[in-house]
C-alpha positions as CSV (number, residue, x, y, z in Angstrom):
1,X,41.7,42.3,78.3
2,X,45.4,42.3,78.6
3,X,47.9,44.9,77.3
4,X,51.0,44.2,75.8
5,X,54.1,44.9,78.7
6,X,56.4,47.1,76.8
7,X,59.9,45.7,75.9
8,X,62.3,45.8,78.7
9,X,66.0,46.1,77.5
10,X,67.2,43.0,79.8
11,X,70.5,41.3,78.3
12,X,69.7,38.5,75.8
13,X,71.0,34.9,76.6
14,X,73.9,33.2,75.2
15,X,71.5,32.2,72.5
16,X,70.9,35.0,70.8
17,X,74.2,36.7,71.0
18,X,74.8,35.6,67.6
19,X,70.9,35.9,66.5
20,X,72.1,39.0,63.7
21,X,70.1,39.0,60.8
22,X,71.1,38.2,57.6
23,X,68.5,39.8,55.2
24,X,65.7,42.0,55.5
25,X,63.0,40.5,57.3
26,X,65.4,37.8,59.5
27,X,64.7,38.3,62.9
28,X,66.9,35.2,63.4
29,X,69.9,34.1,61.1
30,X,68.0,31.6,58.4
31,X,70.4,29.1,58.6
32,X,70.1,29.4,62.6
33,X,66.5,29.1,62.4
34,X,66.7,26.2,59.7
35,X,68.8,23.8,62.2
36,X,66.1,24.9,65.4
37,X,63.4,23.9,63.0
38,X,65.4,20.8,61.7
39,X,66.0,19.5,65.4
40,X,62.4,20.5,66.7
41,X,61.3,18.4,63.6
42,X,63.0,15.1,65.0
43,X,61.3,15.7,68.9
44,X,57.3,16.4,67.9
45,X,56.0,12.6,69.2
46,X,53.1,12.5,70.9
47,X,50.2,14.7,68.8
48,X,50.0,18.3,68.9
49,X,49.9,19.4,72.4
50,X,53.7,18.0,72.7
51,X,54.4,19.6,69.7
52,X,53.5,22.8,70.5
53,X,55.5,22.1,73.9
54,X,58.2,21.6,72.2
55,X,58.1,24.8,70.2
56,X,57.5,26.5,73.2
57,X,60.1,25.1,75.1
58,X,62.8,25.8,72.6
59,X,61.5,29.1,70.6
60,X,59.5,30.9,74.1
61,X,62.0,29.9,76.7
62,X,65.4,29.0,75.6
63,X,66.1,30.9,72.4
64,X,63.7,33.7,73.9
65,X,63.1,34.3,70.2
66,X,59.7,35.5,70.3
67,X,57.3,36.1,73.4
68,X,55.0,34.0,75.5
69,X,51.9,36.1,74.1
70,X,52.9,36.1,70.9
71,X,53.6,32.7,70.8
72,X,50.1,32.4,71.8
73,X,48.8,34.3,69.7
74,X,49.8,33.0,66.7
75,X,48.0,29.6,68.4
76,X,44.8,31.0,69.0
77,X,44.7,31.7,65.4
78,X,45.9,28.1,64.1
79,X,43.4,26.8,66.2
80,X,40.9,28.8,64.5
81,X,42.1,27.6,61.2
82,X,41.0,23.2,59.8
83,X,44.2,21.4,59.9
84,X,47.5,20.7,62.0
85,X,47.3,23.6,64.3
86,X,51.3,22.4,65.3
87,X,51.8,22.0,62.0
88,X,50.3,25.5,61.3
89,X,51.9,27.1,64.3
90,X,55.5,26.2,62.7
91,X,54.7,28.2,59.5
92,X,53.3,31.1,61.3
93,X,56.6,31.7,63.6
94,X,58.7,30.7,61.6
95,X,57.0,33.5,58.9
96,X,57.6,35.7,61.9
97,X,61.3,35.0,62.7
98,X,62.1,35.1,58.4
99,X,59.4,35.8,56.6
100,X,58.2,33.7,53.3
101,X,61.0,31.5,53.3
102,X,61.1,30.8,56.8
103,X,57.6,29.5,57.1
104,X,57.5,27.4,54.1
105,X,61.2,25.9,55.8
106,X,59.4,25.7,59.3
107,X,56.2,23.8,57.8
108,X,58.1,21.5,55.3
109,X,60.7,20.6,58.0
110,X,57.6,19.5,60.3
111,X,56.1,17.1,58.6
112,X,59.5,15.8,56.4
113,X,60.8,13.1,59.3
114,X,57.1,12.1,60.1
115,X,56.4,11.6,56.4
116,X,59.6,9.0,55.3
117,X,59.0,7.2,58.7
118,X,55.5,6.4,58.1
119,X,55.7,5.4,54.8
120,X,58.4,2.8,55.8
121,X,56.3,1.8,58.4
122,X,52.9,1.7,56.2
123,X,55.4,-0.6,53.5
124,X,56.1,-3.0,56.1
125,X,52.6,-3.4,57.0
126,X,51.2,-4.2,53.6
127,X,54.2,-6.4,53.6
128,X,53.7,-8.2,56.8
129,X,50.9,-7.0,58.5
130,X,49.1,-11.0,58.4
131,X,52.5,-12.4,60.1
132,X,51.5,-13.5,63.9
133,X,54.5,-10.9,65.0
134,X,52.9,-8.1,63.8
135,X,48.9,-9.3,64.5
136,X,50.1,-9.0,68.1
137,X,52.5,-5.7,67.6
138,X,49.1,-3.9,66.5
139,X,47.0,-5.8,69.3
140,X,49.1,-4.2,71.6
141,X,49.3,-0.8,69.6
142,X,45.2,-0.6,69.2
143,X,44.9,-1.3,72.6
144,X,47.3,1.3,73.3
145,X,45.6,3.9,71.0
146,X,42.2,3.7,72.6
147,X,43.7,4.8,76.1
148,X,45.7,7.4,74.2
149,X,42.3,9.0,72.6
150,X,40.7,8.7,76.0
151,X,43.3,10.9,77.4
152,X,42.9,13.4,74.2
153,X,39.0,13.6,75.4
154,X,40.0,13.9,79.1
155,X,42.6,17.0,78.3
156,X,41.0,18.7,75.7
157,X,37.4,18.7,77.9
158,X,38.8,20.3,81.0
159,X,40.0,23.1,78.7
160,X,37.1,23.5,76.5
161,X,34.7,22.7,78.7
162,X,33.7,25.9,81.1
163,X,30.5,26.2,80.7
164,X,27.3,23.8,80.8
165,X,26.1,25.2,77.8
166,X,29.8,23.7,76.1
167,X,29.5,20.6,77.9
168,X,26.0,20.3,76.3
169,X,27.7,21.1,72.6
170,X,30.1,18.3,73.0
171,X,27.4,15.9,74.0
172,X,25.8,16.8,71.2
173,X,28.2,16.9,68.6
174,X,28.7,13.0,69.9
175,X,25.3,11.7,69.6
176,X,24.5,13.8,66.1
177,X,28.0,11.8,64.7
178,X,27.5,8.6,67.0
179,X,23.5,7.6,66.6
180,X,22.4,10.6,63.7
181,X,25.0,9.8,61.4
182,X,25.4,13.9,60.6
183,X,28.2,14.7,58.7
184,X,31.6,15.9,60.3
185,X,31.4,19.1,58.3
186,X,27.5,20.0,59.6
187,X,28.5,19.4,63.2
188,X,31.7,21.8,63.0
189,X,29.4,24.5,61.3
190,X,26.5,24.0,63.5
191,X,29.3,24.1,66.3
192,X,30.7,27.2,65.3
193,X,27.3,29.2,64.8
194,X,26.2,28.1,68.5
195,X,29.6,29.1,69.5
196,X,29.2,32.4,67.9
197,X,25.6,33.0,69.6
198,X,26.8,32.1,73.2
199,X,29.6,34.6,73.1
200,X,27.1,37.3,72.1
201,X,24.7,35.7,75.3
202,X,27.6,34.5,77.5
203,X,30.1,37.0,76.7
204,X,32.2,35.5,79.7
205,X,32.5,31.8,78.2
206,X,35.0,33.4,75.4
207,X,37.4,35.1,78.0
208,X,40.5,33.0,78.2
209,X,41.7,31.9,81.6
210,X,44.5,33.6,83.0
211,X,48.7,32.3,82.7
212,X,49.8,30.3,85.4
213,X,53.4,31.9,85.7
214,X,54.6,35.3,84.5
215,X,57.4,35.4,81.7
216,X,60.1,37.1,83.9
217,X,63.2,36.2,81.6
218,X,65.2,38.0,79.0
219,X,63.2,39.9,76.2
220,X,62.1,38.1,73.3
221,X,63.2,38.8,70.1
222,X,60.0,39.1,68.7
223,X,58.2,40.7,71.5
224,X,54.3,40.6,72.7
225,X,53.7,44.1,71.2
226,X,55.2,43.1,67.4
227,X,53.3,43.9,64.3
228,X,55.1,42.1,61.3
229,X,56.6,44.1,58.8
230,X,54.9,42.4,55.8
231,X,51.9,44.8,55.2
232,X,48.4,42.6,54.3
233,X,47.7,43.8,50.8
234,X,45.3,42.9,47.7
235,X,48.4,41.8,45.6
236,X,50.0,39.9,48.4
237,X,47.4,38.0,49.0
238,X,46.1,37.7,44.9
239,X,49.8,35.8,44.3
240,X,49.6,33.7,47.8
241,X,46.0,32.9,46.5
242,X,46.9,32.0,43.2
243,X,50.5,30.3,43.4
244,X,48.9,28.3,46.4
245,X,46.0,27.0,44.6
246,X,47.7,25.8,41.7
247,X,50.1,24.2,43.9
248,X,47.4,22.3,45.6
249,X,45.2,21.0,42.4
250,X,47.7,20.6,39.7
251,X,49.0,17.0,41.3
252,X,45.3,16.0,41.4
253,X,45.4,17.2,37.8
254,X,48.0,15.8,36.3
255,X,47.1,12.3,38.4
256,X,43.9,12.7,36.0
257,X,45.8,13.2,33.0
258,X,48.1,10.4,33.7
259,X,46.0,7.9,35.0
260,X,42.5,8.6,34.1
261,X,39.4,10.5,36.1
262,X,38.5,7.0,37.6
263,X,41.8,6.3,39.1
264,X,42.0,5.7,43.0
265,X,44.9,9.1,42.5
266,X,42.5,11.4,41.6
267,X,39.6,9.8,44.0
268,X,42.4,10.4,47.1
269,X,43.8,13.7,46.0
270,X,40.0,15.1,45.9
271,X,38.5,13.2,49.1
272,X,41.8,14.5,51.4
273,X,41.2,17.8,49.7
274,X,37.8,18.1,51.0
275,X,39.2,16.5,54.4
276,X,41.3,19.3,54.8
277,X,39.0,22.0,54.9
278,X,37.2,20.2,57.3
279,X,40.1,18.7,59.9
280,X,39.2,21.2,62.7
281,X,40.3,20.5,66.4
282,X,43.4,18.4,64.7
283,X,43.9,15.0,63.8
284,X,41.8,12.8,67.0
285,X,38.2,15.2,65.7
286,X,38.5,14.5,61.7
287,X,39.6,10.7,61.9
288,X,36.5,9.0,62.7
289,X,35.1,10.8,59.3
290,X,38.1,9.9,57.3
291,X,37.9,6.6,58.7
292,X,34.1,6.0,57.9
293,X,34.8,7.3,54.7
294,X,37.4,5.4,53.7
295,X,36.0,2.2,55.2
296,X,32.1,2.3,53.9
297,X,32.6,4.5,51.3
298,X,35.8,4.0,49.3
299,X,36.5,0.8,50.9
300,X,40.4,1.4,50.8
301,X,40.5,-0.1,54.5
302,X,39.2,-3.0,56.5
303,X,37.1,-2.3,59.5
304,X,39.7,-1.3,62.4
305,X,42.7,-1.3,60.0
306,X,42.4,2.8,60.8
307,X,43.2,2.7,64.5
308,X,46.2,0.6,63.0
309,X,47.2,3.3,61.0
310,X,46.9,5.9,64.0
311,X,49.1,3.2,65.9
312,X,51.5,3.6,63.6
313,X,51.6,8.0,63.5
314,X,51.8,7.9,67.0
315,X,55.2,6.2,66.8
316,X,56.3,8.8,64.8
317,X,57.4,12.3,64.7
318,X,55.0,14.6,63.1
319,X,51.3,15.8,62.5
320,X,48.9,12.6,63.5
321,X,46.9,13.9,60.7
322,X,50.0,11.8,58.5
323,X,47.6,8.5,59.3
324,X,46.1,9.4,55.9
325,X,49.3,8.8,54.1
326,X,48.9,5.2,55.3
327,X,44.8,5.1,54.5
328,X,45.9,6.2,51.1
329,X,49.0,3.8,51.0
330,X,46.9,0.7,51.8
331,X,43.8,1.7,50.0
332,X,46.9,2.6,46.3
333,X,47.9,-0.9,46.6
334,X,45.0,-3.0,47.1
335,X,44.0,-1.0,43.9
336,X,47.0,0.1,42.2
337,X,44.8,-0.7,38.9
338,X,47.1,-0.9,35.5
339,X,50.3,0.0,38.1
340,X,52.7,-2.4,40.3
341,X,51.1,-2.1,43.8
342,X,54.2,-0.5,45.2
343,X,54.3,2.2,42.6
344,X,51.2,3.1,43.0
345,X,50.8,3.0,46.9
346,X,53.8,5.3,46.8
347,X,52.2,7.6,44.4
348,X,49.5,7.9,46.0
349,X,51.0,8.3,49.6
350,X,53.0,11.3,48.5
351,X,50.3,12.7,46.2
352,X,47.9,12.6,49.6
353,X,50.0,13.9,51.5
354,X,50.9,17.1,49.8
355,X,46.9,17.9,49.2
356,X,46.7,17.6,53.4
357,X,49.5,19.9,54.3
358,X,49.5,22.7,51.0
359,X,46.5,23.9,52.3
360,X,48.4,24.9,55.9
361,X,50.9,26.9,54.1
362,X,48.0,29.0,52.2
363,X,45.9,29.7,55.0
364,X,48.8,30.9,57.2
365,X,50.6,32.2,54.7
366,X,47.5,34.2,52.9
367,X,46.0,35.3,56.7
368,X,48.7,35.7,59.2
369,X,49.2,39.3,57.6
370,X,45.9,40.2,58.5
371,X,45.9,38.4,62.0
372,X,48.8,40.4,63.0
373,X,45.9,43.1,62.9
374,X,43.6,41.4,64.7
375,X,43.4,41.4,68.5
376,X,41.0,40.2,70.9
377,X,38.5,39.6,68.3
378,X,35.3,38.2,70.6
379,X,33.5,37.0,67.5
380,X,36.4,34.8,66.1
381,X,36.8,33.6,70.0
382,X,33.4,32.9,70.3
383,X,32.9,31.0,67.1
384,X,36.7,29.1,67.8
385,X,34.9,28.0,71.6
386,X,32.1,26.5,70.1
387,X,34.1,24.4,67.8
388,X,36.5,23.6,70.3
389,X,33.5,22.5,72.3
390,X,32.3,20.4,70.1
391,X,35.4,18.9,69.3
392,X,35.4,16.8,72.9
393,X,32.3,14.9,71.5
394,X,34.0,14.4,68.0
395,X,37.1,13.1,69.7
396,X,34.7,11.0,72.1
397,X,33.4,10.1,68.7
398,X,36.8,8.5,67.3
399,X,37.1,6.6,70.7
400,X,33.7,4.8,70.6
401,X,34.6,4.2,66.7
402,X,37.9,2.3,67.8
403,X,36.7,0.6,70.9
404,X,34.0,-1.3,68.5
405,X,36.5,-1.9,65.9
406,X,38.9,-3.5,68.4
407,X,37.8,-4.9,71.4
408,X,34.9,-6.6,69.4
409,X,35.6,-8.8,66.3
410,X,32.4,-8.3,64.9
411,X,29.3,-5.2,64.5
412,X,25.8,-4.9,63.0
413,X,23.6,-1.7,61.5
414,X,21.5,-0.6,64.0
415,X,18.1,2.1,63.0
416,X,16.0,3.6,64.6
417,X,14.0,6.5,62.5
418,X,16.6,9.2,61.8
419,X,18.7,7.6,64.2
420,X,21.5,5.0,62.5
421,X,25.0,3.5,64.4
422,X,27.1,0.6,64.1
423,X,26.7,-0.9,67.2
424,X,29.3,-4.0,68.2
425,X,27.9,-7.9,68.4
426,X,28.4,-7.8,72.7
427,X,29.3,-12.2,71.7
428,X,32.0,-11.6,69.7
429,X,33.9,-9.3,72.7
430,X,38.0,-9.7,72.5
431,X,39.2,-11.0,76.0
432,X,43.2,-10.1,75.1
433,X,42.2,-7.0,73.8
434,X,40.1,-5.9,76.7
435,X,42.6,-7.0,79.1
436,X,45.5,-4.9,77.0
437,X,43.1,-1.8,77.2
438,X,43.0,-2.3,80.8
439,X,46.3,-2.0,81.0
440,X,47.2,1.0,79.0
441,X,44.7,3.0,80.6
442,X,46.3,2.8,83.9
443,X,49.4,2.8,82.2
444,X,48.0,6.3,80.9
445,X,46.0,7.6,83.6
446,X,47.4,5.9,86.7
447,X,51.0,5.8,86.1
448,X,51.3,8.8,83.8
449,X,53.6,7.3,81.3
450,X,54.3,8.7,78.4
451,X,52.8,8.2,74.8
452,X,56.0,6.1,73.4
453,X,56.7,4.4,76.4
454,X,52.5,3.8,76.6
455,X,53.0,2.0,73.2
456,X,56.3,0.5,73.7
457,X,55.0,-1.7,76.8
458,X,51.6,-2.4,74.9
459,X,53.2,-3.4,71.7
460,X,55.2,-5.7,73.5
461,X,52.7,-7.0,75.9
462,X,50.4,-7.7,72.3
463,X,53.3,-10.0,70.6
464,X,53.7,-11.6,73.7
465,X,49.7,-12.2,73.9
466,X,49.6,-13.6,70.3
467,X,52.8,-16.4,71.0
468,X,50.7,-17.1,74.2
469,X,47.6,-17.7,72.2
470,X,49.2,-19.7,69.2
471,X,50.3,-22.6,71.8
């Protein structure tokens, strides 16, 4: 176990020399912390592990606004929690550098840019999305987005995976979601009660590994030894409960009201409702279930239309978890039912998205009090490994799931007993697609190249495939 260092009185940077709060509980000047929220908001591409780099980069290191620990810290506990974690981590500093107002600025700015961009983007492809331009933009873009998942299972394995016993959860997790067909919600319980009994065997599997460099600069701000000023407390959290969970069912409500228990509104607002209690290990771990879902289920997409969809919230800033504003764009406006299609794709879009990210602000908002109090907790580390563990097969999972759906053109049912799968036809294997995987995985692995520049070259290398195969 590490102890906090105890703050140093080193000069602050040029940074904070004008960091004097403005109201009780402002670590930071609000409007100074609104424009650093504001331009981290515009630079979170590429999922949530640049995200967080991004927030560490500019809140850790530059602005040396709050400390390394801390920092990580409030991520061990977003981690713990289903949704964004980036997302989450946003809300819980910036509750720490101004309180109430600062996190509910921090978490709306986050997702804001990501959320007008995709639904732009999701709008042009119910528009267009048959043209032969943009068959081979999202050839190229698939392609792209298996390599990209590849990598996801790559990084997050050789952090979660330091023991055989986790490197037999994840392996399990993917065959119980790959040939058993057990929910997503049963394999991240089951994950997190095997996680919890190997910390009490293994108590060494939970001990996190130790920081690469030491955090020689200024002192932060906020330092490693801070306890928040706002006290947990029964009231607090009655009002956080109460105001958040109306917040979060009154739109599915009045949807109900306005359009009828049957619509596809109030179908959405409940389904991504459910899905957010459930999105642990971010967006790569729940999207195979949302995607099955919405696929076999609801039938809002065609098979492989959601790796489209990712395709499309990689591109842009944000939580990748935003691909369900486009599952429930598409699915609005193929069924808008007594609506214009538009209307109701936009409607639903918005209405989706708000049930996803409202639950972030009430679990950081309702817990962070009481997390501030928390330290070291082996139990919560224990059960947080296991899921974490498990989350490697889930993502594994998602990559299988798009490789059918796009380097084959067609699948079939197979059963065995308990055991179900949608296995690919081998005869109906995509040559261009296959080749443009190829590609992007040394483009990923081999050259290193970054997620946008990744999908740049494969979007263009797909439209330049499709005018090729139209002579």
């Amino acid at each position: 176990m590490t102890h906090p260092e105890p703050e140093t009185t080193q000069p602050r940077t040029a940074s904070d020399a004008d960091s004097t709060p403005t109201a009780a509980g402002d670590v930071v000047p609000f409007g100074q912390a609104t424009k650093a929220w504001f331009l981290i908001s515009l630079q979170t591409f590429g999922g949530p592990a640049g995200q967080i780099a991004v927030m560490q980069r500019t809140l850790v290191d530059e602005k040396r606004w709050i400390g390394h620990r801390r920092f990580l810290h409030a991520l061990n506990y977003c981690m713990l929690l289903p949704g964004p974690e980036a997302q989450q981590l946003a809300i819980y500093t910036g509750w720490l550098l101004n309180g109430l107002r600062g996190g509910l600025v921090a978490g709306v700015l986050f997702v804001l840019p990501g959320m007008f961009a995709l639904l732009g983007l999701s709008a042009v492809y119910v528009a267009y999305g048959d043209t032969p331009l943009l068959t081979g933009l999202f050839l190229g873009l698939s392609a792209a987005v298996i390599a990209i998942v590849l990598q996801a299972v790559v990084r997050v394995s050789r952090r979660a995976l330091t023991h055989p016993a986790l490197l037999g959860l994840a392996v399990a997790a993917f065959l119980a979601l790959t040939f058993f067909a057990v929910p997503f919600p049963l394999v991240i319980l089951a994950a997190g009660l095997i996680g919890w009994a190997l910390g009490r065997i293994w108590p060494a599997i939970t001990s996190p590994p130790a920081p690469k460099t030491a955090d020689d600069g200024p002192a932060p701000l906020i330092s490693d030894d801070h306890l928040h000023a706002d006290q947990p407390s029964v009231r607090r959290s009655g009002i956080i409960l109460t105001v958040g969970l109306a917040a979060w069912a009154l739109p599915i409500l009045a949807a109900g009201l306005a359009f009828g228990r049957d619509s596809i509104f109030v179908d959405q607002g409940l389904f991504f409702s459910g899905a957010a209690l459930v999105t642990f290990g971010g967006a790569y771990a729940v999207l195979s279930y949302v995607a099955q879902q919405a696929v076999n289920v609801y039938g809002w997409l065609l098979p492989g239309e959601m790796v489209r969809g990712l395709a499309l919230a990689e591109t842009t800033p944000g939580p990748l978890i935003m691909v369900v504003q486009f599952v429930a764009f598409v699915g609005a406006y193929r069924s808008p039912g007594d609506l214009d299609p538009w209307t109701a794709a936009a409607i639903a879009s918005l209405l989706v998205t708000w049930v996803t990210f409202v639950p972030c602000f009430l679990f950081v908002l309702l817990g962070a009090p009481y997390v501030e109090r928390l330290r070291h907790n082996r139990s919560l580390t224990a059960a947080l490994t296991g899921i974490t563990a498990a989350v490697v097969g889930v993502i594994a999972n998602l990559a299988f799931y798009f490789a059918a759906h796009t380097l084959f053109t067609q699948s079939h049912s197979w059963s065995r007993g308990i055991m179900h799968a949608q296995i690919p036809v081998l005869v109906s294997i995509s040559v261009p697609a296959v080749a443009l995987t190829v590609v992007a995985c040394l483009l990923v692995f081999v050259v290193r190249w970054s997620v946008l520049r990744t999908l740049g070259v494969c979007a263009v290398l797909g439209i330049l495939t499709q005018v090729l195969l139209l002579r």
